[in-house]
C-alpha positions as CSV (number, residue, x, y, z in Angstrom):
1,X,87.1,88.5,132.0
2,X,85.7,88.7,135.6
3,X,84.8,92.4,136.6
4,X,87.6,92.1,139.5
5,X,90.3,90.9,137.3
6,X,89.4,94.0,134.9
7,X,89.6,96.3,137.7
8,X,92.9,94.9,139.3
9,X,94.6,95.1,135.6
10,X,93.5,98.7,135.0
11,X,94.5,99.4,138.7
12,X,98.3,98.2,137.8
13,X,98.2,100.3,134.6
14,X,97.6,103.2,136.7
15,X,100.3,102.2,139.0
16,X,103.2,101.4,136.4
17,X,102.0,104.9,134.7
18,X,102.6,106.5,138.4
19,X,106.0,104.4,138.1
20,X,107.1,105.4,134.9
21,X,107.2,109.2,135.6
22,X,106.0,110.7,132.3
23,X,108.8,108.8,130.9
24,X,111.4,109.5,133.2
25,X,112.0,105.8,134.3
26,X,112.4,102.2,132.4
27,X,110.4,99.1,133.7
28,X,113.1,96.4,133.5
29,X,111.2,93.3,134.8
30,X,108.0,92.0,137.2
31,X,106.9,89.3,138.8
32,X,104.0,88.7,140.4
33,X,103.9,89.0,144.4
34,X,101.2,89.0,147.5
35,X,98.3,91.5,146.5
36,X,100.3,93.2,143.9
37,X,103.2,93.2,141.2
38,X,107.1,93.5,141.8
39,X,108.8,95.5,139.3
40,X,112.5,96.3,139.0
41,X,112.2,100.2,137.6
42,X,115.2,102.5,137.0
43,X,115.9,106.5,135.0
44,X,115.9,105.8,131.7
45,X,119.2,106.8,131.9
46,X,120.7,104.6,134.0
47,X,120.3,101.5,131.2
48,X,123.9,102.9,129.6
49,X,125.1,103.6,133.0
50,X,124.8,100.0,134.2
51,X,126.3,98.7,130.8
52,X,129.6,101.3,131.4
53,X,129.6,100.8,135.3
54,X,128.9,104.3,136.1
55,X,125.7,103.8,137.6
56,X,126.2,103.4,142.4
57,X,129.8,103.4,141.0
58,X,129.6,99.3,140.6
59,X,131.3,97.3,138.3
60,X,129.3,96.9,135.6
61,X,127.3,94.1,134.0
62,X,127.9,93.2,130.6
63,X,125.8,94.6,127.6
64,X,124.8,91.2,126.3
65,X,123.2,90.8,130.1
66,X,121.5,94.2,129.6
67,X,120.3,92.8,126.0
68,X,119.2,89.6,127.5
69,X,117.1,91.7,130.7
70,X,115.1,93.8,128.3
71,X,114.5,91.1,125.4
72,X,111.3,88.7,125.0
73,X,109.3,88.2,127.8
74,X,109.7,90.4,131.1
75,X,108.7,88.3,133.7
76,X,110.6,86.8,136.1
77,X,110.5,84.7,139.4
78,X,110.3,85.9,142.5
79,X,114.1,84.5,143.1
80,X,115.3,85.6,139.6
81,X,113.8,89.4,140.4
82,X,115.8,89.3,143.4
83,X,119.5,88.5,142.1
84,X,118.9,91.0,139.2
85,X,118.2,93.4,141.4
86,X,121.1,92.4,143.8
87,X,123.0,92.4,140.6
88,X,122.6,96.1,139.4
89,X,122.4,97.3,142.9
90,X,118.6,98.5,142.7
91,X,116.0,97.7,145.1
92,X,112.8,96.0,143.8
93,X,109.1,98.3,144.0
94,X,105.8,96.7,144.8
95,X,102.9,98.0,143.3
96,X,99.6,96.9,145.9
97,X,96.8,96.1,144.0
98,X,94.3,95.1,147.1
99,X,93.3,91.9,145.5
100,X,95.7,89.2,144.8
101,X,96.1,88.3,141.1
102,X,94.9,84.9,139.7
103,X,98.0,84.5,137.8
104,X,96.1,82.9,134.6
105,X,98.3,83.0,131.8
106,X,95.7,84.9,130.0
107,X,96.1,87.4,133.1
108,X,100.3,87.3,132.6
109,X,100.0,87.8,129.5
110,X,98.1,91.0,129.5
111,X,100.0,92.4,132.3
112,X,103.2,91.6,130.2
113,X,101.9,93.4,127.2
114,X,101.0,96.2,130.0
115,X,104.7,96.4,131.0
116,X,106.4,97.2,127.9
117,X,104.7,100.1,127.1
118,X,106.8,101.7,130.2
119,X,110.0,99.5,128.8
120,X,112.2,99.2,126.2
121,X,112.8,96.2,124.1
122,X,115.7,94.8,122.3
123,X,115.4,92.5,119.1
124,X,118.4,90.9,118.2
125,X,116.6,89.9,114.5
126,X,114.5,92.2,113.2
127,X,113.6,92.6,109.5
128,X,112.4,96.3,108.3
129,X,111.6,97.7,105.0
130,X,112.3,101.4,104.2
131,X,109.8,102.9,101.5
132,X,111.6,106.3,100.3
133,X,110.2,108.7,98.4
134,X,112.0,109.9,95.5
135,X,112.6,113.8,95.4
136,X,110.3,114.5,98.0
137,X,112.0,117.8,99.2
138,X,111.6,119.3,96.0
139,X,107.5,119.1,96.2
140,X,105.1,121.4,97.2
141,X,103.8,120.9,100.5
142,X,100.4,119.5,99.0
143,X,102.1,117.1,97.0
144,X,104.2,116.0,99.3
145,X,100.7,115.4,102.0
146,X,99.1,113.6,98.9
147,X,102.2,111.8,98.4
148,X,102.6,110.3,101.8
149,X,98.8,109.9,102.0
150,X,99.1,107.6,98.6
151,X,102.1,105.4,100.4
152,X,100.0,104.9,103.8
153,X,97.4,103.6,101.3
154,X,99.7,101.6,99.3
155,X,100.8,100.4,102.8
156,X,97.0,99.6,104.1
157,X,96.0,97.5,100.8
158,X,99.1,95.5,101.1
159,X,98.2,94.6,104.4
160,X,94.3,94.2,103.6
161,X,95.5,91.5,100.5
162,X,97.7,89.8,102.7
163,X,95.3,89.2,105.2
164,X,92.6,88.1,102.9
165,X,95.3,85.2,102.3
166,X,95.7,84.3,105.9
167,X,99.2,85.7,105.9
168,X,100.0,87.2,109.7
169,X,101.6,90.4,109.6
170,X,101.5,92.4,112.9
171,X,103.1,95.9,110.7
172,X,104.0,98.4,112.4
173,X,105.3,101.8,110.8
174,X,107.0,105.2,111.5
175,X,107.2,108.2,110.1
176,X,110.8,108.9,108.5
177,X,109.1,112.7,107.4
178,X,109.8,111.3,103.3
179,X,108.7,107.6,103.9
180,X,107.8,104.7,106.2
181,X,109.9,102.3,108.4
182,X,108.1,98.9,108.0
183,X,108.3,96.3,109.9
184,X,106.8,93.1,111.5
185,X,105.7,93.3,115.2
186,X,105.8,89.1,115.5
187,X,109.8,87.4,115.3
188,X,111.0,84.9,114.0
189,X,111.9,83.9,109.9
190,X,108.3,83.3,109.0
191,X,107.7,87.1,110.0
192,X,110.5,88.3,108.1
193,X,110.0,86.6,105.1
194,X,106.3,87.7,105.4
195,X,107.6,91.2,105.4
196,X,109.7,91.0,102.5
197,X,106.4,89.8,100.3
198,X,104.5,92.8,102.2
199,X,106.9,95.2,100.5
200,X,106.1,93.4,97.4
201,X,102.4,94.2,97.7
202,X,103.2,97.8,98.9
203,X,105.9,98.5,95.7
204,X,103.1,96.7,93.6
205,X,100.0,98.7,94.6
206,X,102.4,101.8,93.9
207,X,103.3,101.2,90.8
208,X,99.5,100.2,89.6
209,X,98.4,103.6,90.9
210,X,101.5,105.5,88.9
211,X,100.5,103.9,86.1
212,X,97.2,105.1,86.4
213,X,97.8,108.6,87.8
214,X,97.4,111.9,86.0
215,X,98.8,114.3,88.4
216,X,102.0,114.0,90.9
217,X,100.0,113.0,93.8
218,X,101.5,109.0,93.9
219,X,105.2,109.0,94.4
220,X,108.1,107.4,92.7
221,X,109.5,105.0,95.3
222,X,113.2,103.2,96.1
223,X,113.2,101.1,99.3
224,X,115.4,99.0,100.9
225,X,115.0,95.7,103.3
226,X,117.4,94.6,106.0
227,X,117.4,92.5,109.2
228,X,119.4,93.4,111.9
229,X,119.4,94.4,115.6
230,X,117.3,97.2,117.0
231,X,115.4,98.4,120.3
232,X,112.0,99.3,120.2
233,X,110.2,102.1,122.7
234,X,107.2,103.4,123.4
235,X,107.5,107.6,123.1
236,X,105.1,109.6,125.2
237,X,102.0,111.0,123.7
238,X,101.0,113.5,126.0
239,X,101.1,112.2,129.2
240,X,100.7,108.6,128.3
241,X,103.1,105.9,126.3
242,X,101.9,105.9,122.8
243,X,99.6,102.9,121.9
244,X,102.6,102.3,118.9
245,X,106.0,101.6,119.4
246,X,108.5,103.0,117.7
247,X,112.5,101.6,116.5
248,X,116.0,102.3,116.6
249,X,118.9,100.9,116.3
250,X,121.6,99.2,114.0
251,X,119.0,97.8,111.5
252,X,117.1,101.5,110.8
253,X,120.9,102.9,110.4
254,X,122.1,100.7,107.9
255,X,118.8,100.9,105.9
256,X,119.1,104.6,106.1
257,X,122.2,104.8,105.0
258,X,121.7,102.2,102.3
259,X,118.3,104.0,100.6
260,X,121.1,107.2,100.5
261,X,122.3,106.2,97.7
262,X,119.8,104.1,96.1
263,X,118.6,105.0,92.4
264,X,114.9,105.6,92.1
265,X,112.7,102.8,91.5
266,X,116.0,100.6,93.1
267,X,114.7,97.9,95.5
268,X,118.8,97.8,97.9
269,X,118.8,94.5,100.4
270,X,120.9,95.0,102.8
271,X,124.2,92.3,103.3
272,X,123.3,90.6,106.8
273,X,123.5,87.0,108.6
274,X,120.5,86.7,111.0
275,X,120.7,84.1,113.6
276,X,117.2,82.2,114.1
277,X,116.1,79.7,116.9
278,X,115.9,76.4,116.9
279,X,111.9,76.6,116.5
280,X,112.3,79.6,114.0
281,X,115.4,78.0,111.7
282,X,114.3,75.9,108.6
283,X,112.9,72.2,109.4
284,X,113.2,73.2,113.0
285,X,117.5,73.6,113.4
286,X,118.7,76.9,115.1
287,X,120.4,78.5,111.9
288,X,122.1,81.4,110.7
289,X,121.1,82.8,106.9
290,X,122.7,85.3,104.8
291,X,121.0,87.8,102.5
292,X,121.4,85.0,99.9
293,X,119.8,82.0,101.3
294,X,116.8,84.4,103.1
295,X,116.2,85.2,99.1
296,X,115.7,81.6,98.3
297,X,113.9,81.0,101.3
298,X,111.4,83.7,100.3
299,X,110.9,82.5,96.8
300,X,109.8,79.1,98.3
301,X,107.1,80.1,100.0
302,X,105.7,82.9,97.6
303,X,103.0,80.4,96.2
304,X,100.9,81.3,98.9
305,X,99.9,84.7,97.3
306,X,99.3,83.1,93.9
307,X,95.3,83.9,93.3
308,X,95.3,87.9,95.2
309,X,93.9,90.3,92.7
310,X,96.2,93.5,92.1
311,X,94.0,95.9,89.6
312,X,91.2,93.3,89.0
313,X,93.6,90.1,87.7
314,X,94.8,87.5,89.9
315,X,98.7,87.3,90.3
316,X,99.9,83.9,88.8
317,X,103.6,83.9,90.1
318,X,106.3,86.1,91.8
319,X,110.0,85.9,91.0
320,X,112.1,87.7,93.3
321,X,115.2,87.9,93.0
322,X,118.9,89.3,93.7
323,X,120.4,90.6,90.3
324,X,123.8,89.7,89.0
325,X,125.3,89.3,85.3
326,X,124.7,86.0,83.2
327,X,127.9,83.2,83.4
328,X,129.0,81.1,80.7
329,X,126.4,77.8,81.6
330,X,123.5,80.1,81.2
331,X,122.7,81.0,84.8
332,X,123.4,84.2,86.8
333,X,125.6,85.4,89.5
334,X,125.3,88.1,92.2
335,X,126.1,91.2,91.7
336,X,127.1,92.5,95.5
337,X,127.7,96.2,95.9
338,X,129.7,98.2,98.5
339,X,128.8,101.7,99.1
340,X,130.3,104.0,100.8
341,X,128.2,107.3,103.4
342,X,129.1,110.6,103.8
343,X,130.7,109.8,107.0
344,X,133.3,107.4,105.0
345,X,131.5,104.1,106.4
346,X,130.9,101.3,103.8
347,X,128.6,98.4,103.6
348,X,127.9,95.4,101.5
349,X,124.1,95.5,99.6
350,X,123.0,94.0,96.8
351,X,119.9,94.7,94.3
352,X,117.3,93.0,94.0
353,X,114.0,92.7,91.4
354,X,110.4,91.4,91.7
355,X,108.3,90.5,89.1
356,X,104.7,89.7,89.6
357,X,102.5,88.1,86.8
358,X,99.2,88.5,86.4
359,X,96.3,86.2,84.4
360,X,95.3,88.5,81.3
361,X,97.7,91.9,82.1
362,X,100.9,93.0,81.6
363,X,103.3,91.8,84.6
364,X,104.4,94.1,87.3
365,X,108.1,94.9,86.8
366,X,109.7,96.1,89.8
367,X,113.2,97.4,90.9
368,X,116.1,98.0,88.3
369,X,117.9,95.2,85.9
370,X,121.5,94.6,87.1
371,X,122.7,96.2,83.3
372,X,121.0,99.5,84.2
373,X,123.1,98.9,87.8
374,X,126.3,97.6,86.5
375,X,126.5,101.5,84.5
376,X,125.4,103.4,87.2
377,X,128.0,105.1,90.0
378,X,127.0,102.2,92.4
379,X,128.7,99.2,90.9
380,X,132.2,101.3,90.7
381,X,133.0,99.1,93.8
382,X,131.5,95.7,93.1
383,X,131.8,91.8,93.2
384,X,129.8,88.6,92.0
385,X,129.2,86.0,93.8
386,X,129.1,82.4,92.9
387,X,126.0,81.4,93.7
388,X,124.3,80.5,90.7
389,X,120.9,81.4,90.1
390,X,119.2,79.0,87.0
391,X,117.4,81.7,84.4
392,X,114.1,80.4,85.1
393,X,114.6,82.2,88.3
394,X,114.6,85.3,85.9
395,X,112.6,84.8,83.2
396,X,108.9,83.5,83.6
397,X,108.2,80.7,80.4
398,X,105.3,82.6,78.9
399,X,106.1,84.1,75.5
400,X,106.0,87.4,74.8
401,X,106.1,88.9,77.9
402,X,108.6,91.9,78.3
403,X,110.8,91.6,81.4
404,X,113.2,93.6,83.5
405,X,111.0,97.2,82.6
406,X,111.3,100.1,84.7
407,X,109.2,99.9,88.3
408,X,106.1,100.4,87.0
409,X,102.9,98.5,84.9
410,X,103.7,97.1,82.0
């Protein structure tokens, strides 16, 4: 990149971190003008105000306009800018850069990406995983840092095996103070399907070092996936927006609520219908999947981590699976669970179960069997669903080899 066009860039940077106030305001949009950048910037406050009408006591604009405004890309035109702005009733700021901008899209994109760490972001379809760790109150404050230390490296060699395979997965995590939020910074259902196989790798890598462990410093896990809606932030780290981004929102609730009452070693996926584009759906249709057929979808692909080593031996196949009880013809339903919070809200989740074979060692097992749910508290309030599932989907042909064990080796 030309000197110049470094300097201007880092000159705007300085001038949308003037804008944004320590945090006080929200970049909404920009577009690039004469010599500079126009920005519509308001209090971060006033995003719920314009949704409720409150804000220069207008009417209102609709929250699904709001959504739309602060979702994908933030850059408008020059006319578009304008009528938002004429729109919420704000008046649009320039910030002078002394050179004009060579609007490259190479340039765009960067200022873009320079933007939204003084924004927020809405993500209609976002998949996270939630790693929990089991009893992690009742530790010692050592065990509970070398717990948390052996998850973020659980979490790390996931990501290392996955990209050794080629598999992009932009993760991004947060603290939950007894676990991570996981999730995949690129959209779309290639991302969250790549997610889901991430927590594979992460509840896999767990449950090798358990097996192996001779003190309480790796953690018994129950984690939880779901896709849903959420808005992503950047919170200030001093007196600068954090390089990560955090999330919050409808999708982190749920999963919260759903890991509640998760058993240990319980792998809960979440009951949800995700709306994907047209270049996103499957063979290139705008579609709409349920928990169900996302499952399916996810078993397709998982071929492509046949051949990564987990402990020295190279993984074979991966069955994953929702669990349900056996029908007359020999397959299996789905078991779907409703569960209830302390606040008296209940959801639909189901359980689900990976196992991972390897060459010459004893398969991975992880999550519970659906007989060791259906006696448990959780399937007081439950139903199947009829959508068979054939037994190979279950079982793996190779004789001898023990299925359905407790989340750990062997």
């Amino acid at each position: 990149m030309p000197l110049v066009e470094r300097s201007n860039l880092m000159l705007l940077d300085r001038r949308l971190h003037s804008a944004w106030g320590l945090g006080a305001n929200v970049v909404l949009s920009w577009t690039l003008a004469e010599a500079g950048v126009d920005i519509l910037i308001v209090p971060h406050y006033a995003v719920a105000e314009f949704a409720d009408g409150t804000a220069n006591g207008q009417a209102g604009v609709s929250t699904n306009f709001l959504r739309t405004l602060i979702s994908g890309r933030r850059e408008l035109s020059a006319t578009q800018l304008v009528k938002v702005a004429r729109l919420l009733d704000i008046e649009p700021r320039h910030l002078p850069i002394g050179h004009r901008l060579t609007g490259s899209p190479r340039e765009r994109d960067i200022i873009e990406r320079l933007v939204k760490r003084y924004s927020i972001s809405y993500v209609a379809t976002r998949a996270v995983a939630l790693f929990d760790i089991v009893g992690f109150s009742l530790l010692s404050p050592f065990e509970q840092m070398t717990q948390l230390n052996s998850l973020s490296y659980s979490i790390n060699a996931a990501h290392s095996r996955m990209l050794e395979r080629q598999i992009g997965i932009d993760f991004a995590r947060s603290c939950t103070g007894d676990g991570f939020y996981i999730w995949n910074r690129e959209e779309g259902l290639e991302a969250n399907t790549n997610l889901y196989h991430f927590m594979h790798l992460v509840l896999a890598d767990n449950a090798i070092a358990r097996s192996k462990a001779r003190s309480n410093s790796v953690p018994l896990l129950r984690a939880g996936f779901h896709i849903g809606d959420c808005y992503e932030f950047h919170q200030a780290e001093g007196l600068n927006p954090s390089l990560y981004n955090y999330i919050v929102g409808d999708v982190t609730i749920e999963l919260a609520r759903m890991i509640d009452r998760a058993l240990p070693g319980q792998i809960m996926v979440g009951e949800f219908h995700a709306r994907f584009h047209a270049s996103e759906g499957v063979d290139g249709r705008p579609e709409t999947l349920d928990a169900v057929r996302f499952m399916r979808l996810a078993q397709q692909n998982l071929a492509r981590l046949n051949g990564l080593e987990l402990a020295g031996e190279r993984i074979e196949a991966i069955k994953c699976y929702l669990t349900g009880a056996p029908t007359a013809n020999g397959e299996y339903d789905i078991r779907r669970l409703t569960i209830a919070d302390k606040h008296g809200l209940s959801r639909n989740v189901f359980n689900a179960k990976v196992n991972i074979y390897r060459r010459r060692a004893a398969p991975i097992l992880l999550g519970l069997e659906d007989r060791v749910i259906a006696t448990s508290a959780l399937a007081s309030q439950s139903s199947h669903l009829r959508a068979p599932i054939p037994a190979t989907a279950y079982l793996e042909s190779s004789p001898g080899v023990e299925l359905d064990a407790q989340p750990q080796l062997g």
